[in-house]
C-alpha positions as CSV (number, residue, x, y, z in Angstrom):
1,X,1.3,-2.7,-25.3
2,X,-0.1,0.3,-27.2
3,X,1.3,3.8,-27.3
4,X,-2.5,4.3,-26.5
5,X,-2.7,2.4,-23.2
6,X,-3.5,4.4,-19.9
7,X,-1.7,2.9,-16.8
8,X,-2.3,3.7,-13.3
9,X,0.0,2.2,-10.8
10,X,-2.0,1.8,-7.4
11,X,1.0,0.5,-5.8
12,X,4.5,2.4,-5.4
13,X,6.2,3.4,-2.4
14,X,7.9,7.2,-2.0
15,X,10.9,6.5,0.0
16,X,11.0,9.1,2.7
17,X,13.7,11.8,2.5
18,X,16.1,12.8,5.0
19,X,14.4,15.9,6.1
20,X,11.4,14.9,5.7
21,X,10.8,14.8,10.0
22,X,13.3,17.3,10.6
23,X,12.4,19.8,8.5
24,X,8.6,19.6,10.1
25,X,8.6,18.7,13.9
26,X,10.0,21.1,16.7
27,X,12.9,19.4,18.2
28,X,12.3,21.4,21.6
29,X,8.7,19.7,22.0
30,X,9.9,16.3,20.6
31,X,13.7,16.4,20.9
32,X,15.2,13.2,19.4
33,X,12.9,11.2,19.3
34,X,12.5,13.2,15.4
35,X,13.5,10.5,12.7
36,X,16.6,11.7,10.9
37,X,19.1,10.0,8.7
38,X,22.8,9.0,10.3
39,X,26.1,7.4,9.1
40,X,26.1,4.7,10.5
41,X,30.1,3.9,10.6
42,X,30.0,0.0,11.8
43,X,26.8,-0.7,9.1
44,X,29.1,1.3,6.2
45,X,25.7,2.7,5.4
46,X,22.9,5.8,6.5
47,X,19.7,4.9,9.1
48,X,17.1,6.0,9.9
49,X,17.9,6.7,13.4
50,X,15.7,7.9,16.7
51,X,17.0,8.6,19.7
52,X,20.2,8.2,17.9
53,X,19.8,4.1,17.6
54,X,19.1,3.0,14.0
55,X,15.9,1.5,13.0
56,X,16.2,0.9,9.5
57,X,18.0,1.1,6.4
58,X,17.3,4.3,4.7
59,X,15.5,3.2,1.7
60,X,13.7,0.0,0.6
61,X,15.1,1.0,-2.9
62,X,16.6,-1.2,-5.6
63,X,17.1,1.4,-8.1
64,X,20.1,3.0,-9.2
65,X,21.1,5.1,-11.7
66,X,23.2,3.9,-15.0
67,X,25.3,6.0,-16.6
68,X,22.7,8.0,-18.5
69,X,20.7,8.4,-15.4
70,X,18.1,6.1,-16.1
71,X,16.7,3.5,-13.7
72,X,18.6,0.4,-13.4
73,X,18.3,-2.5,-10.4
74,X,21.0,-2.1,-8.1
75,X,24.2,-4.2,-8.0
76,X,23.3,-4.6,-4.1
77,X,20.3,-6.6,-5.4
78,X,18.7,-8.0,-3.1
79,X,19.5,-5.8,-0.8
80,X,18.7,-2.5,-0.8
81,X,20.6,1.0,-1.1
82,X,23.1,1.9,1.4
83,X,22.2,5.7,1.3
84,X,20.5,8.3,-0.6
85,X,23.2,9.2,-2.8
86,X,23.4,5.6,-4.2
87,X,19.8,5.6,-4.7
88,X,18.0,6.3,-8.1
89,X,16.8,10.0,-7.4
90,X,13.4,9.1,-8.7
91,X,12.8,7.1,-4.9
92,X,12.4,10.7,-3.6
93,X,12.3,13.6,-6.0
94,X,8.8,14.3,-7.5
95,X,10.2,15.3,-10.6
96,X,12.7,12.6,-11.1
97,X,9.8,10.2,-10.3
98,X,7.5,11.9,-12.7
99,X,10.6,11.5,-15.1
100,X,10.4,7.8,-14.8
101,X,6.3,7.7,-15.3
102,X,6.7,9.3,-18.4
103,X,9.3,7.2,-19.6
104,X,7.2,3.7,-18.7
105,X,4.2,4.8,-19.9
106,X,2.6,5.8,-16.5
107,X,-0.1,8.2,-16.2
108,X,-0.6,8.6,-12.3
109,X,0.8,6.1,-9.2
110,X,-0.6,5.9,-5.7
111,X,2.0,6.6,-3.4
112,X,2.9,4.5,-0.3
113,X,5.3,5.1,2.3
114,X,8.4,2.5,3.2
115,X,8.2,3.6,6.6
116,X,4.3,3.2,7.8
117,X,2.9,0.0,8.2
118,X,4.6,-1.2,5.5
119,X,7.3,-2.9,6.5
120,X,9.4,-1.3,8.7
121,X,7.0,1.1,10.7
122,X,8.5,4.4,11.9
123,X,5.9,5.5,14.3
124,X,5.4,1.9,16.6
125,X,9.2,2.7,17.3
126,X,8.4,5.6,19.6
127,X,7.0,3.4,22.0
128,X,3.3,2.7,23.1
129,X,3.4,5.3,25.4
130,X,4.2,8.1,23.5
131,X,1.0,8.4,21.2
132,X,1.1,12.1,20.5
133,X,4.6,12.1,19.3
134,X,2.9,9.1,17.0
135,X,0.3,11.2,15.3
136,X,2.3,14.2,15.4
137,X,4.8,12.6,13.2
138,X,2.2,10.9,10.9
139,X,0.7,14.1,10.7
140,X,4.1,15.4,9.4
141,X,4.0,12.6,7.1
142,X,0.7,13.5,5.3
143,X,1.7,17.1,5.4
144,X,4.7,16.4,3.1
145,X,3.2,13.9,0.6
146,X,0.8,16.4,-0.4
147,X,3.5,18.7,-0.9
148,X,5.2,16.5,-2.7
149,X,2.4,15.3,-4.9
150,X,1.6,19.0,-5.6
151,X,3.8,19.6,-8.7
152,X,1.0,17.2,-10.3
153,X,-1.7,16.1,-8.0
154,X,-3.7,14.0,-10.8
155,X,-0.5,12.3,-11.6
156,X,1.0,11.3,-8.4
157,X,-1.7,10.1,-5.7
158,X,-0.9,11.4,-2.4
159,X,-2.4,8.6,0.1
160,X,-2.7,9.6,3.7
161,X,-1.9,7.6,7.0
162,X,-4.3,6.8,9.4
163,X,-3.6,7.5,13.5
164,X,-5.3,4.1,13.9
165,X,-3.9,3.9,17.6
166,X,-6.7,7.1,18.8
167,X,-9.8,6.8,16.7
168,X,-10.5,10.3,18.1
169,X,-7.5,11.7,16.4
170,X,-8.3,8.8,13.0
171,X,-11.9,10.3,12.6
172,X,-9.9,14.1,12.8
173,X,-7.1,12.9,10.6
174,X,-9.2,11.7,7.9
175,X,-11.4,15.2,7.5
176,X,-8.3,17.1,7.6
177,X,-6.7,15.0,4.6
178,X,-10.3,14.6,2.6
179,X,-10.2,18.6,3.2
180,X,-6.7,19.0,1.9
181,X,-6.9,16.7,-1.0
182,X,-5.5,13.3,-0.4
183,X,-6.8,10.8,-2.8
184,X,-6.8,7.9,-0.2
185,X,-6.4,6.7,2.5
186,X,-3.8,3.7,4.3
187,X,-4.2,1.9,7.8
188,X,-2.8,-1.5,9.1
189,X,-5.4,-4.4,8.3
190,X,-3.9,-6.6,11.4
191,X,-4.6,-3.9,14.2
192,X,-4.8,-6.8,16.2
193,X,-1.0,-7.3,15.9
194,X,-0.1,-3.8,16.9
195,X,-2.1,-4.2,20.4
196,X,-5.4,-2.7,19.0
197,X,-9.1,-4.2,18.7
198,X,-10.1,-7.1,15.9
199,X,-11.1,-5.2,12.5
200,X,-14.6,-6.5,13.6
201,X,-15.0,-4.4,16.4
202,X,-17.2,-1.8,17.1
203,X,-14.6,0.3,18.3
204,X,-13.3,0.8,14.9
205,X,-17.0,2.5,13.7
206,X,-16.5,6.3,13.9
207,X,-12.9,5.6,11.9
208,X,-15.5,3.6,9.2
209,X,-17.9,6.4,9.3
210,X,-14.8,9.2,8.8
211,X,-14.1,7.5,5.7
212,X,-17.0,6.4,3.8
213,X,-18.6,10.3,5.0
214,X,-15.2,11.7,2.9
215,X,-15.6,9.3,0.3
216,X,-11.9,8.0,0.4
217,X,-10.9,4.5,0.1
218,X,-9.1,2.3,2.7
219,X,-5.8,0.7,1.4
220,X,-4.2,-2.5,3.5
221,X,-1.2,-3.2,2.3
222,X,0.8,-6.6,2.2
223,X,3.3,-6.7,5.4
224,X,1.2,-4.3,7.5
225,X,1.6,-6.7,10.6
226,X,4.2,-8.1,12.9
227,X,7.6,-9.2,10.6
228,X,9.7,-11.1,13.1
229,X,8.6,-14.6,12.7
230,X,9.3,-13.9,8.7
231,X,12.6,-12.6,8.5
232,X,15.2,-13.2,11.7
233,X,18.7,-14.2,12.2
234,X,17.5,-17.9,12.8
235,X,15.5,-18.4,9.4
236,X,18.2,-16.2,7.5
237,X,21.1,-18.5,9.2
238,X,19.3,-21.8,7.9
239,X,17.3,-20.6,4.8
240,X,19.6,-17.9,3.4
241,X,19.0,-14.1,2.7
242,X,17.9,-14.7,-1.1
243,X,15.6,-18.2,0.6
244,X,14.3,-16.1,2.9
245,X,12.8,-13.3,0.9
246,X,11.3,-15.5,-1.7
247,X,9.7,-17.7,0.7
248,X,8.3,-14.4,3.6
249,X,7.4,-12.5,0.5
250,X,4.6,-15.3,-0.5
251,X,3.6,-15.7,3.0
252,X,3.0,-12.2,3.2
253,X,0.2,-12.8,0.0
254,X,-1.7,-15.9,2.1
255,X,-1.2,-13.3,5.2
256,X,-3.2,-11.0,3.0
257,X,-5.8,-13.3,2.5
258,X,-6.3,-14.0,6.3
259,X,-7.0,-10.3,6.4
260,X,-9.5,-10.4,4.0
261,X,-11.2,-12.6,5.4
262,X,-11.5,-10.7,8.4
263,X,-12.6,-7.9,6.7
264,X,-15.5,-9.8,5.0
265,X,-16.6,-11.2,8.2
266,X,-16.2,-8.2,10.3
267,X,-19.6,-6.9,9.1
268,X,-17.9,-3.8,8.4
269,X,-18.6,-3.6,4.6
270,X,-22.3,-3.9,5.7
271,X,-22.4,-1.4,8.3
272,X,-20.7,0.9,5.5
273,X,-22.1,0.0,2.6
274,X,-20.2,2.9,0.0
275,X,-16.8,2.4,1.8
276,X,-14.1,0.6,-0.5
277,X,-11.4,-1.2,0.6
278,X,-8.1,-2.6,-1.5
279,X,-5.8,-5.3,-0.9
280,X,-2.7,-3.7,-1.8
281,X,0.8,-5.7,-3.5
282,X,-1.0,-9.1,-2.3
283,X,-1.1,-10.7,-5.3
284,X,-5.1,-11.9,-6.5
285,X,-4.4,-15.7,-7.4
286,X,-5.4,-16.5,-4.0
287,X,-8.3,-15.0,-3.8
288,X,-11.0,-17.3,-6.1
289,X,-10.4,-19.9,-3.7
290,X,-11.3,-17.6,-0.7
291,X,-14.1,-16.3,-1.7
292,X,-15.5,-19.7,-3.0
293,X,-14.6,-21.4,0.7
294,X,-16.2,-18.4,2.6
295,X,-19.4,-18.3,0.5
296,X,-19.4,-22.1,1.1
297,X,-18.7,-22.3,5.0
298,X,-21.1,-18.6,5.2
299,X,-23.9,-20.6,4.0
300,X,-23.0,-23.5,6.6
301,X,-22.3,-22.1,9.8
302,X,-25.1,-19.4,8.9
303,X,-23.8,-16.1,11.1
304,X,-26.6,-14.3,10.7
305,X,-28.1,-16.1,13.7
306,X,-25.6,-13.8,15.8
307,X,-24.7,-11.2,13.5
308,X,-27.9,-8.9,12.6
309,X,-26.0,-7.4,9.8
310,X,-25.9,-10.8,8.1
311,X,-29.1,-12.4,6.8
312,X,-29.7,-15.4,5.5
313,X,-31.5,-14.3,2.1
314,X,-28.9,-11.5,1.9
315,X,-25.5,-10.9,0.5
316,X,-22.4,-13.5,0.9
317,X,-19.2,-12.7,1.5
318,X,-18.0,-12.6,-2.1
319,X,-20.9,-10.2,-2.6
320,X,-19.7,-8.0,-0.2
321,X,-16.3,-8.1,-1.9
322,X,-17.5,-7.3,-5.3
323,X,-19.1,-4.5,-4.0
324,X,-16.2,-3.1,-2.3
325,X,-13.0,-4.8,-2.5
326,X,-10.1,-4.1,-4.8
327,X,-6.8,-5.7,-5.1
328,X,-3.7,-5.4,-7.4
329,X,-1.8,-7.3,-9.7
330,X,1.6,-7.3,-11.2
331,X,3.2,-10.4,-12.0
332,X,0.6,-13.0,-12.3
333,X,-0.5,-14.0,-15.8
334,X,-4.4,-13.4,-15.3
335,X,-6.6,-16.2,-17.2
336,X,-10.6,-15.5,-18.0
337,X,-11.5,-17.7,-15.0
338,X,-9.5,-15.5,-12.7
339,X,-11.6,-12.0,-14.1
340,X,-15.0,-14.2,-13.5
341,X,-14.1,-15.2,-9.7
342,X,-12.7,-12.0,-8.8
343,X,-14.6,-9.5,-10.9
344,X,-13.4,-7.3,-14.1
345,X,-14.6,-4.1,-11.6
346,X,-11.8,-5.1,-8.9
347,X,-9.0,-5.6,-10.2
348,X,-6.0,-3.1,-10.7
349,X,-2.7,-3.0,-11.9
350,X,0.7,-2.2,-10.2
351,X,4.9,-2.0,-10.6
352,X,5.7,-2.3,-7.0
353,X,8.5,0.7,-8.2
354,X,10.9,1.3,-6.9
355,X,10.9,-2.7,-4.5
356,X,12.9,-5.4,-4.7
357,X,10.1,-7.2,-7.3
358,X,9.0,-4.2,-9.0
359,X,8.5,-3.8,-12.5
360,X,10.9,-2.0,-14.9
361,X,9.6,-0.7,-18.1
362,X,10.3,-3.7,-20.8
363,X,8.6,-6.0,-17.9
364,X,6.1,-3.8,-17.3
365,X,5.3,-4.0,-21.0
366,X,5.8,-8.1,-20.8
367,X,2.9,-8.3,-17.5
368,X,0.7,-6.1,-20.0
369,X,1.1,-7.9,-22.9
370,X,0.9,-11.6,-21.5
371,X,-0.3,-10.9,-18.1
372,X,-3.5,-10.0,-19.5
373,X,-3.2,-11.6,-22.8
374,X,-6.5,-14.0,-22.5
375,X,-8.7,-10.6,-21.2
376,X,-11.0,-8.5,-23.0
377,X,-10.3,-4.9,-23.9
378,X,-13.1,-4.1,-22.2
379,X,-11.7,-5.6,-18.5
380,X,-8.0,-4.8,-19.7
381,X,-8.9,-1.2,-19.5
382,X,-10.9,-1.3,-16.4
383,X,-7.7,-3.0,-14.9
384,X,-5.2,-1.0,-16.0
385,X,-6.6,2.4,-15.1
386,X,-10.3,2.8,-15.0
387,X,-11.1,1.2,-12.0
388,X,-8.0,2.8,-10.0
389,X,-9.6,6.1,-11.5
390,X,-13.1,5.3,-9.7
391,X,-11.4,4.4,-6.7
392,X,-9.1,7.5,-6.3
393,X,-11.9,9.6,-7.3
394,X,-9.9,11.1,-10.5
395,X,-11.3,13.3,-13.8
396,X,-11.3,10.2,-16.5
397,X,-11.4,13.7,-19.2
398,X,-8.5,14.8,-18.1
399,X,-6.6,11.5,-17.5
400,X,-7.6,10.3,-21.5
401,X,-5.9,13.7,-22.6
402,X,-2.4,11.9,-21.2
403,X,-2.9,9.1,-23.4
């Protein structure tokens, strides 16, 4: 990999620290319902706790520091830290993670959350019935990543949650961030799994409108839905811990493709025609085959006798994807056949950092170098950080002067 090469990483995950809710929310309007970080003695390890009851480990982090500080995968690997201290600092400290960038030859990430539906999802554990304690605390959320983003806003890409649950309070949510200066935005592609309308309904419209109107990008990332029938105490007993992860962590890639395929059948990218989408941490080798079997059944079943937005001399679904669909690598070797099914204009690259799969710095040099060993320079650089650049809406000038 040269010295020369400009990375953006559209896929790593902040992991959220412990006064992150505290520190923002008024415990006499919301008392403690307020996420915060406990001991847990019986665990041996800190939660993140509401209502006193633990909900989740307090980090999906893998990193840990060696004894000059840098980066290392924990000896806990697979599983993840048991508390902050333990935790490389990079997982939460803008500078520490800025630290690590520079040191792996990354210009500017995307930041997700471990906590919002990804994964584990803080808010759906208030309750359905206590929505406004729900936004209020995403709110919170968005309020801090921008804060912590701001030491070096074109380097670290602050990514804001969506209120999907109140479209009222979406539509709001998204002019406020576009206003503040989020780079993105993140929602659940499976709202249907958390008791909400089919990405094809109408309902979802003024949310659409909200988004293409700011000009901001709607990420879906992998795991966004229900993860109970993945990972349990019955497939862990008779599968294994290690089993189980390798196995729920490639069902979560052909999950992502179901969602795709909603979304290019919703008639949503044709109702909004600028609004871009990405498939985030869902791996791409899947995708050729899906676009090649909806363009095929498309032209069979012919919707466009039901849908008006579909016509029959008009745009197929992989059309529709090209125009606005992005999704990320990291570990597959990409061949020339993959770049001509998918498009050299949708593809971007990602570490994952700091995940149980994520890419350190020698094998984020290796998925460079052989990952995209059979590509043009042309598409290798539209990969690794010219299309991300588009997307996020960033100054190419000042990103080549990081070089």
């Amino acid at each position: 990999m040269g010295s020369s090469t400009l990375i953006i990483d559209t896929d790593t995950h902040i992991t959220e620290p412990p006064d992150l809710w505290t520190s923002r929310m008024s415990r006499k309007r919301w008392g403690n319902l307020i996420p915060e970080v406990r001991w847990i003695e019986e665990r041996q390890a800190e939660f993140w706790c509401m209502n006193g009851q633990p909900i989740f480990t307090v980090g999906t982090c893998i990193m840990v520091p060696d004894e000059d500080g840098r980066p290392v995968r924990s000896p806990r690997f697979p599983d993840y830290a048991d508390s902050f201290k333990s935790m490389h600092p990079s997982a939460f400290d803008a500078k520490e993670r800025l630290a690590v960038m520079d040191a792996y030859g990354i210009q500017a990430a995307a930041i997700f959350p471990n906590l919002g539906f990804v994964g584990p999802n803080i808010f759906a554990a208030a309750g359905s019935d206590a929505l406004e304690f729900q936004t209020a605390a995403l709110q919170a959320y968005n309020d801090f990543l921008l804060d912590w983003s701001s030491i070096a806003p074109e380097r670290l890409l602050a990514l804001a949650l969506i209120p999907y649950w109140d479209v009222e309070s979406a539509v709001k949510e998204i002019e406020r961030c576009a206003a503040a200066g989020h780079k993105g935005l993140v929602s659940t592609g499976k709202p249907h799994e958390h008791g909400q309308p089919l990405l094809a309904d109408r309902h979802w419209d003024p949310m659409w409108a909200a988004a293409q109107d700011a000009g901001l990008s709607i990420s879906f990332h992998v795991g966004g839905g229900d993860l109970g029938r993945h990972m349990n105490d019955e497939r862990t007993n008779v599968e294994g811990w290690r089993a189980t992860l390798a196995r729920l962590t490639t069902s979560f890639f052909l999950e992502s493709g179901i969602t795709l395929a909603d979304l290019l059948m919703s008639g949503v990218l044709a109702r909004f025609p600028t609004l871009r989408f990405v498939s985030v941490e869902s791996a791409i080798g899947w995708i050729p085959f899906l676009l090649e079997s909806l363009d095929f059944h498309f032209k069979k079943y012919e919707p466009w006798h039901e849908r008006p937005e579909f016509t029959a001399d008009g745009m197929l679904p992989s059309d529709y994807f090209r125009r606005q669909v992005y999704a990320n690598y990291w570990f597959e070797d990409l061949q020339p056949w993959h770049i001509d099914a998918i498009g050299e204009d949708n593809l971007l690259f990602e570490t994952d950092y700091p995940h149980q799969t994520c890419l350190d710095k020698r094998e984020i040099a290796e998925a460079i170098d052989s990952g995209l060993s059979g590509v043009s320079e042309v598409a290798k650089e539209k990969i690794l950080w010219r299309n991300a650049a588009s997307l996020f809406n960033m100054d190419v000038a000042a990103l080549e002067k990081l070089a």
